[in-house]
C-alpha positions in Angstrom: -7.8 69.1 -11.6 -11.2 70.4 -11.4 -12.8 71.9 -8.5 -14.7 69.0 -6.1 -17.9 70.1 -5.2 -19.3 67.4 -2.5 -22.4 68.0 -0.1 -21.4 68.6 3.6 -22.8 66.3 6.0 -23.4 66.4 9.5 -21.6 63.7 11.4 -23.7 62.0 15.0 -21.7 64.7 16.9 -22.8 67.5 15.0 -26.3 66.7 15.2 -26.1 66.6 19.3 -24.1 69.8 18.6 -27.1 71.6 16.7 -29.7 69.8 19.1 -27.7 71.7 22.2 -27.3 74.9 20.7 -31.2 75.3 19.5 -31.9 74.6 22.7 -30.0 76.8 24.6 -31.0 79.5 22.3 -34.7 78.6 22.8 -34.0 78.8 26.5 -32.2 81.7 26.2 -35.3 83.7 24.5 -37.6 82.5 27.4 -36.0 85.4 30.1 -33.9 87.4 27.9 -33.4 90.0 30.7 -31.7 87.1 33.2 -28.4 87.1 33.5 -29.0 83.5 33.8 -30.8 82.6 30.4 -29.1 85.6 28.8 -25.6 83.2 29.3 -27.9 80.3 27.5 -28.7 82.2 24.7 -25.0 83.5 24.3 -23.4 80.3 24.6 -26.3 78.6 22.1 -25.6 81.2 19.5 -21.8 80.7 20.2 -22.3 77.2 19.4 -24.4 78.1 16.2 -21.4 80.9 14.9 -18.7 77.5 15.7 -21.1 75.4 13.6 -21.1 77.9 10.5 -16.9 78.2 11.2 -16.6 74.2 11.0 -18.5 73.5 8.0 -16.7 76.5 6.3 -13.4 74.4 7.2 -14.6 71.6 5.8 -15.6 73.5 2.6 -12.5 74.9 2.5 -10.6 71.5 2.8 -12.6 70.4 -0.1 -10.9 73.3 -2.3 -8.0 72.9 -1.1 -7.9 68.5 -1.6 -9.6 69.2 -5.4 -5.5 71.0 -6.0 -4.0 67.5 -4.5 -1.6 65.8 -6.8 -1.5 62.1 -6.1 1.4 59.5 -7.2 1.5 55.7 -7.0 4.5 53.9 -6.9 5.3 50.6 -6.8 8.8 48.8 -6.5 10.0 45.1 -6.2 10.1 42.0 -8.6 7.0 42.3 -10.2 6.8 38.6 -9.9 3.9 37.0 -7.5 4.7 36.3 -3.8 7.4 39.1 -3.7 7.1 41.7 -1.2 6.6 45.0 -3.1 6.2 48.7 -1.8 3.5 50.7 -2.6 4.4 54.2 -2.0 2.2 57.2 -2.4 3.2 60.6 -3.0 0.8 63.3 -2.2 1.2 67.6 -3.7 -0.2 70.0 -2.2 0.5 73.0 -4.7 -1.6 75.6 -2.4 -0.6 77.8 0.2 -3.1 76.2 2.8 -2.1 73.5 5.2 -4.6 70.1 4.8 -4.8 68.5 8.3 -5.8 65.4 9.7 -7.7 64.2 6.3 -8.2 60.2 6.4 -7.9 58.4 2.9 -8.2 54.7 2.5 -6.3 53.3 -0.6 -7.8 50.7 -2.7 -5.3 48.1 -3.9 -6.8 44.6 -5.3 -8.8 42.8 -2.7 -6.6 39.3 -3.2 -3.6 41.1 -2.9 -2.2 40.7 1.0 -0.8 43.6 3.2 2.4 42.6 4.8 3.5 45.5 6.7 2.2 48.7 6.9 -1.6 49.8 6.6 -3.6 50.6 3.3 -5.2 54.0 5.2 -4.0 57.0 7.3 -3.9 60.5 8.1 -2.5 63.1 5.6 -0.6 65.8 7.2 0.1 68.2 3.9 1.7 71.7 4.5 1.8 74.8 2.1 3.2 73.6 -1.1 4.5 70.9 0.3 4.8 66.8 -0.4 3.8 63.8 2.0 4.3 60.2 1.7 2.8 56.9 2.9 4.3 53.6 2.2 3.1 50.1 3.0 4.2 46.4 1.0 1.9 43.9 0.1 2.2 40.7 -2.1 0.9 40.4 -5.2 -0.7 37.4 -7.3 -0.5 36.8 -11.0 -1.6 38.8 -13.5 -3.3 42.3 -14.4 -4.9 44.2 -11.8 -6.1 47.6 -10.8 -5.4 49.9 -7.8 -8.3 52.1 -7.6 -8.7 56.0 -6.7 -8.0 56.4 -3.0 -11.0 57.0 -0.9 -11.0 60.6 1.2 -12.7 61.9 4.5 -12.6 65.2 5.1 -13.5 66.5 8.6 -13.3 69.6 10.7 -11.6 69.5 13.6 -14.3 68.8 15.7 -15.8 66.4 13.6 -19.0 68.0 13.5 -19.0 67.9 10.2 -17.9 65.6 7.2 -17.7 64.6 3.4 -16.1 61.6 1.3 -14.6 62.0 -2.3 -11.9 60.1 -4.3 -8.7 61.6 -5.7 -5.7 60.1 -7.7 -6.5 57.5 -10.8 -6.8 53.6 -11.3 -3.8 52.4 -12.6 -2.9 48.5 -13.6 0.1 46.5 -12.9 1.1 43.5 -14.2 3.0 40.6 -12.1 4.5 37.6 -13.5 4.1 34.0 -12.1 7.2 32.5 -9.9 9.4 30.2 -12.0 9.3 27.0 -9.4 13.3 25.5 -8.6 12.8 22.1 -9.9 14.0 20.2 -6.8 11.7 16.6 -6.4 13.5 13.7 -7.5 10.8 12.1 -9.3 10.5 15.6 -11.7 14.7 15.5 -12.2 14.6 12.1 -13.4 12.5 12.8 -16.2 14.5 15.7 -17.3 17.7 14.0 -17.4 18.5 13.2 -20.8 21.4 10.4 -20.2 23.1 9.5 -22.2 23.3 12.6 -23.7 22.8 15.1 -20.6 20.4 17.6 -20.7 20.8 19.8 -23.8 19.3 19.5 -27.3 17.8 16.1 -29.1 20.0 13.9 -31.1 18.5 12.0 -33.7 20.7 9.3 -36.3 21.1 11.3 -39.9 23.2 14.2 -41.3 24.9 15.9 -38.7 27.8 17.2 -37.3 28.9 14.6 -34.3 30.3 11.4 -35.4 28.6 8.2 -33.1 29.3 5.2 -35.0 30.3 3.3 -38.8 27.7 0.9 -40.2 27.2 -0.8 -43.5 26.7 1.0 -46.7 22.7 0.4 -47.6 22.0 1.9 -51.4 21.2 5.3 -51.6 23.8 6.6 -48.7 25.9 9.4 -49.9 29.2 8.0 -51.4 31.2 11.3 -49.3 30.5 9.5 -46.1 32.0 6.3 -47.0 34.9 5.0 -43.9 37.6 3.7 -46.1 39.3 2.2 -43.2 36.4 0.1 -42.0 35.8 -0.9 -45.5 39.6 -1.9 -46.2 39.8 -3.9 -43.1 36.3 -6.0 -43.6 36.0 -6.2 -47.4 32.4 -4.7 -47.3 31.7 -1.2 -47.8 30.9 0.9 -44.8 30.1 4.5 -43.8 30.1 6.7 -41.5 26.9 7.6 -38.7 26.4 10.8 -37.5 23.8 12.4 -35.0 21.7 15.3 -36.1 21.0 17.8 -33.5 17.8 18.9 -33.1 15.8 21.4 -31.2 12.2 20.7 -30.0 9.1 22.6 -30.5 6.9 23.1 -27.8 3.4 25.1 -28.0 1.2 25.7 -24.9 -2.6 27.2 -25.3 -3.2 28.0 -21.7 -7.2 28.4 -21.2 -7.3 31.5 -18.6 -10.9 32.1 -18.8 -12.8 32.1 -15.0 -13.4 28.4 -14.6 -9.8 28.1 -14.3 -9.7 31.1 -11.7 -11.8 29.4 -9.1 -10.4 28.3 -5.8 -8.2 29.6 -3.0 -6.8 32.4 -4.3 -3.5 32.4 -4.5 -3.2 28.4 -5.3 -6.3 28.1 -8.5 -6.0 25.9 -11.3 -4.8 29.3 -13.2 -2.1 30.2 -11.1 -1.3 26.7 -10.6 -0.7 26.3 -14.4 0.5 29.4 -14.9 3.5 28.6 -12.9 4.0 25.2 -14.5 4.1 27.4 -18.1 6.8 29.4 -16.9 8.9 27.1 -15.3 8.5 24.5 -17.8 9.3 27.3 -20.6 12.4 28.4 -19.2 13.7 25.5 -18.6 13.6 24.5 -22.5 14.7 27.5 -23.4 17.8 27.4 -21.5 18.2 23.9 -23.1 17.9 26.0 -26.5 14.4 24.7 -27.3 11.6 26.3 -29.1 8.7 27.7 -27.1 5.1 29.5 -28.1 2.5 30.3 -25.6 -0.9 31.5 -26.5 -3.5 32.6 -23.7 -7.0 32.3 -24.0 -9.0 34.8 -21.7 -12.1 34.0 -22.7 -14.8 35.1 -25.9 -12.7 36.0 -28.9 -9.7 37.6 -26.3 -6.2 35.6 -27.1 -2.7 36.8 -27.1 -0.6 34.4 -29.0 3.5 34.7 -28.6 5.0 32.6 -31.6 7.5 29.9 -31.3 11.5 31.3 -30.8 14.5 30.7 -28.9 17.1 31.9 -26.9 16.7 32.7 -23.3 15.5 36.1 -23.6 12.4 34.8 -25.4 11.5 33.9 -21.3 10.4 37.7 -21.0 8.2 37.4 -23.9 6.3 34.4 -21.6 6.4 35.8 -18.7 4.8 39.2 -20.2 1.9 37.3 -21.7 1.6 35.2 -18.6 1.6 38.3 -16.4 -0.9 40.5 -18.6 -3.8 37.3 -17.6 -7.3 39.1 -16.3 -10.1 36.5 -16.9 -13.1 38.3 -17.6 -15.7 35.5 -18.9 -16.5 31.7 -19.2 -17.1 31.8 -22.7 -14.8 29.0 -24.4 -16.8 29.5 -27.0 -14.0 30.5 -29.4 -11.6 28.2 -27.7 -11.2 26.0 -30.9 -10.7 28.8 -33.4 -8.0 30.0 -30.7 -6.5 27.2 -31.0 -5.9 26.9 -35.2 -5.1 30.4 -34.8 -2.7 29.5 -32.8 -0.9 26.7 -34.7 -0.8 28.9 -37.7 1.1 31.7 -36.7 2.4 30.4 -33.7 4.2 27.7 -34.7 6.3 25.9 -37.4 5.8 23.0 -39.7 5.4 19.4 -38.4 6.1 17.9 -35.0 5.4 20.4 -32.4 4.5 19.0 -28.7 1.0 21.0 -28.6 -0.2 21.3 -24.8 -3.8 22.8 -24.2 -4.0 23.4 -21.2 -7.5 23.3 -19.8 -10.2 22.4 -17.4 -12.8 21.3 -20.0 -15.8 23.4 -17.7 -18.5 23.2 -17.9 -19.4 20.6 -19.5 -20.1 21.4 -23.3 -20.6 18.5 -25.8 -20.7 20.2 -28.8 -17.3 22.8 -27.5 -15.6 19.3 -27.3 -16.4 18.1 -30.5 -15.2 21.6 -31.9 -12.3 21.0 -30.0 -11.7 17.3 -31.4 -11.4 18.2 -34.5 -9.2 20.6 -34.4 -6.8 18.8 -32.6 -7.2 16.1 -35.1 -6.4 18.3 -38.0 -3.0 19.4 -36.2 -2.3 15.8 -35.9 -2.2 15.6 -39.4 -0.1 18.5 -39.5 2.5 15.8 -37.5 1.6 17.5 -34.8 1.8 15.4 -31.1 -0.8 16.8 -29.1 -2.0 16.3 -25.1 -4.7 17.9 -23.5 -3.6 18.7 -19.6 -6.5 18.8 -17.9 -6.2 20.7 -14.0 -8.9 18.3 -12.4 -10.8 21.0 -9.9 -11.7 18.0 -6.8 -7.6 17.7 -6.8 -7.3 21.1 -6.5 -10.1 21.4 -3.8 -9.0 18.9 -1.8 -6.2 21.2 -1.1 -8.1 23.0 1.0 -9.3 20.2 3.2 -7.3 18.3 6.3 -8.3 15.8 8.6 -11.6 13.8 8.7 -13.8 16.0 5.6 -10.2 15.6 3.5 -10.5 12.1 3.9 -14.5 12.2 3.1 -13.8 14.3 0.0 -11.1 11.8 -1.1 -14.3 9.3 -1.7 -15.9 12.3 -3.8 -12.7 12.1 -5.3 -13.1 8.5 -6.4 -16.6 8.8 -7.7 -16.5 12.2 -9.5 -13.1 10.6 -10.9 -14.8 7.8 -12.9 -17.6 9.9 -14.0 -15.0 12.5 -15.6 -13.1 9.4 -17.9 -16.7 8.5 -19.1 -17.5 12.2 -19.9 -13.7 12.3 -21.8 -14.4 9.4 -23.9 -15.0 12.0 -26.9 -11.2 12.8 -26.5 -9.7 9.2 -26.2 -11.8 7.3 -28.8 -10.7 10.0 -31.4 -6.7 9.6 -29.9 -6.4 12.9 -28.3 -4.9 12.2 -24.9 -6.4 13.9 -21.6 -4.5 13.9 -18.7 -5.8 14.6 -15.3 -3.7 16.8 -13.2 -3.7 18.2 -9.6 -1.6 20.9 -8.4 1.4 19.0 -7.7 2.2 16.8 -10.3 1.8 19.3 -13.7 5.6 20.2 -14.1 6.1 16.4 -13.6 3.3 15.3 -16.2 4.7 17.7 -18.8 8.4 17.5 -18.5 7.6 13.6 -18.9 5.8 14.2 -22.6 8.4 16.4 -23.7 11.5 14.2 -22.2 9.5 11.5 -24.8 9.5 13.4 -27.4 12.9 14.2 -27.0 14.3 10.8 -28.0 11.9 9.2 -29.8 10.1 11.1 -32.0 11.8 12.3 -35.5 12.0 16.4 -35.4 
């Protein structure tokens, strides 16, 4: 590491300090010859020769914190709301002590401290290696932990100087999957007959359900000979063909959908529902893409799979979320993008998952028709739409909840008129508040399930 060099400043207590000692020495020079003023003028230069020994401290200090080797470490879940430990690991490869040096660490603002402080006082013998640990609880997504800040001090604090040492480093910290526990969400997941598992559809399979009559054209191999001996007409066997669905999300995670109470946005809210939903049909041994659009032309696009592992893949792109601008611009090229290599051909559940903010006429008609060209790619497509008043109202209790709840109302009807462009053209929007997305998707797909051919 290269050498710090940092001007030394006087702190309020040296400045008395060199205020006393001028004095004394000017006090001193008035009767040199008294024993009286000739104590002055010792003591005042006293006081200057402890100056000169105080700042050279702190210029050594300085040397000696430019050798500091600094390590972050961070263990737990990596998942949002988990208690984590941030531990960091300071070197001191010199053969000079570092005392009583304050440093601050910088970890992300939204993040909250559970235990523990983000500053202290390193203690760092010879060639030696201290620690300080504190936890804290993370949110979703990437974020940064900046270079710790540094005060260096003499030990009378007459003196003092700031610098930073270590280096930013990002983590990345997936959403919670949610336990599906409310009634209302469990009833539209439950498949019955059939339990939950894959879809069954009448045609070619391999289970056996039922024996019908033979309409020309059915394959002569699945012909019951019993049934047919015992009624005189010809009759064949019915089986159900098991089929997996295909499920797409385009989660918008530009910075419209990042504002709110931190911790509980439209983002995070949605976010969670992704994940959740997502492993849930993947234990069921559905098909599942995510693509995330951060904004301008920044996407990251996992393709459709299987299998329960796949969940990491989500949770990875879900986790590596850092909105950096408004711009949906590209929103509608995201999204063909998306249904070309993200997907297969014909009848995937597409879910766009956006605020539609702000308001952009001519970004909705882009928007439109693209959606309607993946219809005719038999595509079933919903736009779920995080409504912000729902999610603001959140914030509210008593009589100014009750107020907004007329804002609601009003803004609510407004907002349908706005999203005419959507229905007249057949692309359902559905409002959503930060209860009831899990519910509103599982509902869709559940639909699909049974009643749509795969």
């Amino acid at each position: 590491m290269s050498e710090i060099t940092l001007p030394v400043l006087l702190s309020p207590r040296g400045k008395v300090f060199i205020l006393a000692s001028a004095l004394l020495i000017a006090l001193g020079f008035t009767s040199p010859h008294n024993i009286v003023f000739l104590t002055l003028l010792t003591t005042g230069l006293t006081l200057t020769l402890l100056l000169i020994i105080m700042k050279y401290i702190v210029q050594l200090r300085v040397k000696v914190l430019s050798n500091i080797r600094v390590e972050r470490s961070i263990k737990g879940s990596f998942i949002e709301g988990d208690t984590h430990t941030n531990t960091l690991i300071f070197y001191n490869p010199t053969l000079i002590p570092l005392h009583n040096v304050e440093f601050i660490d910088n970890p992300p603002k939204t993040f909250t401290i559970v235990d523990g402080s983000t500053s202290g006082i390193l203690i760092l013998p010879p060639r030696g290696i201290a620690q300080h640990e504190y936890k804290f609880k993370p949110l979703i997504g990437r974020h940064s932990f900046g270079k710790l800040k540094v005060i260096v001090r003499d030990p009378l604090s007459l003196f003092f100087t700031e610098t930073s040492i270590g280096e930013t480093s990002e983590y990345k910290f997936k959403p919670k999957i949610t336990p599906i526990r409310e009634k209302r969400i469990l009833s539209a997941i439950t498949t019955a007959p059939f339990g939950t598992s894959k879809a069954r559809i009448k045609g070619v399979g391999q289970e056996f359900t039922d024996v019908r009559d033979y309409i020309p054209g059915d394959d002569f191999r699945y012909l019951e000979w019993k049934a047919t001996a015992r009624t005189g007409k010809l009759k064949v066997k019915e089986y159900e063909l098991e089929a997996h669905l295909r499920v797409v999300f385009i989660l918008d995670a530009t910075k419209t959908m990042y504002y709110g109470v931190v911790g509980n946005t439209k983002l995070e809210y949605s976010a969670r529902a992704v994940a959740t939903i997502s492993k849930l049909l993947l234990d069921r041994g559905d098909y599942v893409g995510l693509t995330v659009y951060l904004g301008g032309d920044k996407y990251h696009i996992v393709p459709l799979k299987r299998g329960r592992t796949h969940i990491n893949s989500i949770l990875n792109a879900l986790a590596d979320i850092k909105p950096y601008t408004e711009d949906k611009s590209k929103l509608p090229q995201v999204i063909a993008k998306s249904l070309i290599k993200g997907t297969s051909w014909g009848y995937n559940l597409v879910l766009l998952i956006t605020d539609l903010e702000p308001y952009d006429e001519k970004l909705y008609s882009e928007i439109v028709n693209t959606l309607c060209r993946a219809r005719e790619l038999k595509n079933i497509v919903y736009i779920i739409s995080p409504y912000t008043p729902l999610f603001e109202l959140e914030t509210l209790n008593g009589f100014s909840r009750a107020l907004y709840r007329i804002h609601v109302a009003r803004s609510w009807e407004t907002r349908e008129t706005i999203l005419k462009i959507f229905t007249t053209k057949g692309i359902p929007v559905v409002n959503v508040g930060p209860h009831d997305i899990v519910e509103t998707v599982m509902k869709r797909v559940e639909a699909l399930r049974y009643h749509v051919l795969l």
